[in-house]
C-alpha angles and dihedrals in degrees: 000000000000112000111225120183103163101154098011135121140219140187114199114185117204086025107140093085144016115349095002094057106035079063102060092041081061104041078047098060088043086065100257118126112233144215128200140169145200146179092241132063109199084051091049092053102052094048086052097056075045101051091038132201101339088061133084129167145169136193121267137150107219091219099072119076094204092054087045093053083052095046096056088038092057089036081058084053117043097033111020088253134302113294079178130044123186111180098205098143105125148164124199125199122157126193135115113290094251089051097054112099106228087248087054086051094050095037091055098038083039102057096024090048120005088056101060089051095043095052088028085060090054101033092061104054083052087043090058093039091053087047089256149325153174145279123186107189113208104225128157140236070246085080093059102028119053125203140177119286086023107097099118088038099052096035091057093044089047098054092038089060080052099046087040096065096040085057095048097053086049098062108021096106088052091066089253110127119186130198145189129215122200110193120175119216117337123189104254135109096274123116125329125014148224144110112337105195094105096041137104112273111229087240094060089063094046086061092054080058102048081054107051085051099051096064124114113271087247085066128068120173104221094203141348126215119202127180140175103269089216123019138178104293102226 
């Protein structure tokens, strides 16, 4: 399948570095003009002189209301609104529960959850009013698997997967179709680190999503799951 997005027009959040990233410079060289953001504005613009003339971005943390309204206002603007949306934006910290301070906690739900609500409730009504679109929403094995010093992580991914497919069966006869991608552990700067040889490439999960979103309308992928073909044996 060949993904074409001439005329077309994307939101990533999250999108000034890894996964993000590598996702609009994807959706970029299939034709579409993209939109990211990110909290911080040395990082945006450099993703920006990377990404070229068929980007745009502002900054913008997901978890306020006020900076997503402005988001999606100066998404309406620059580029006409988001046929596409990728909610990439993340957080990772990872300690026990007792040992997580409560603004780690809302800094982590916040950005991992509230955020894809918060940019979800404006991207649908836009959605309808375009005739459809579509939201891939950028999740993690981490909502399926648990695993020590998890607990916030995997409490917000595995309420995103939930939230996700809710979603999904809500708007799926409004030409909306809506997606989750699960990847495992990908080689970037997020979270916890280590030697990346053996890990996904965040272009690997940018061309999930290419083709996830090159399939015909009549055909949604609930979920992916990616995972490392040949991790560390333990």
């Amino acid at each position: 399948m060949i993904l074409n997005l001439q005329g077309k027009t994307a939101l990533v959040t999250g999108g000034a570095r890894g996964i993000g990233l590598a996702i609009a410079r994807r959706l970029i060289e299939a034709g579409a003009r993209v939109a990211i953001c990110s909290t911080r504005a040395e990082t945006l613009k450099f993703a920006l002189e990377t990404l070229g003339p068929m980007a745009c971005g502002q900054v913008c943390d997901v978890r306020r209301e006020d900076q997503v309204a402005g988001l999606f206002a100066f998404v309406d603007q620059a580029i006409g609104g988001p046929d596409i949306l990728i909610n990439n934006a993340g957080v990772g910290i990872f300690k026990d529960l007792p040992s997580l301070e409560p603004e780690e906690w809302d800094r982590l739900i916040g950005t991992n959850l509230t955020g894809v609500y918060l940019c979800t409730r404006q991207a649908v009504p836009r959605m309808r009013a375009r005739g459809g679109g579509f939201i891939v929403n950028v999740s993690s094995l981490a909502g399926k698997n648990a695993f020590a010093g998890g607990a916030a992580y995997n409490a917000s991914k595995f309420g995103l997967n939930g939230m996700t497919e809710a979603i999904m069966l809500d708007h799926r006869y409004e030409s909306v179709r809506v997606s989750t991608v699960l990847p495992g552990s990908v080689n970037t700067e997020f979270g916890r680190t280590g030697p990346g040889d053996w890990k996904i490439q965040p272009e690997d999960v940018a061309e999930v999503v290419a083709m996830i979103l090159a399939l015909p309308e009549r055909t949604l992928v609930s979920h992916v799951e990616i995972r490392p073909s040949r991790p560390p044996k333990k």
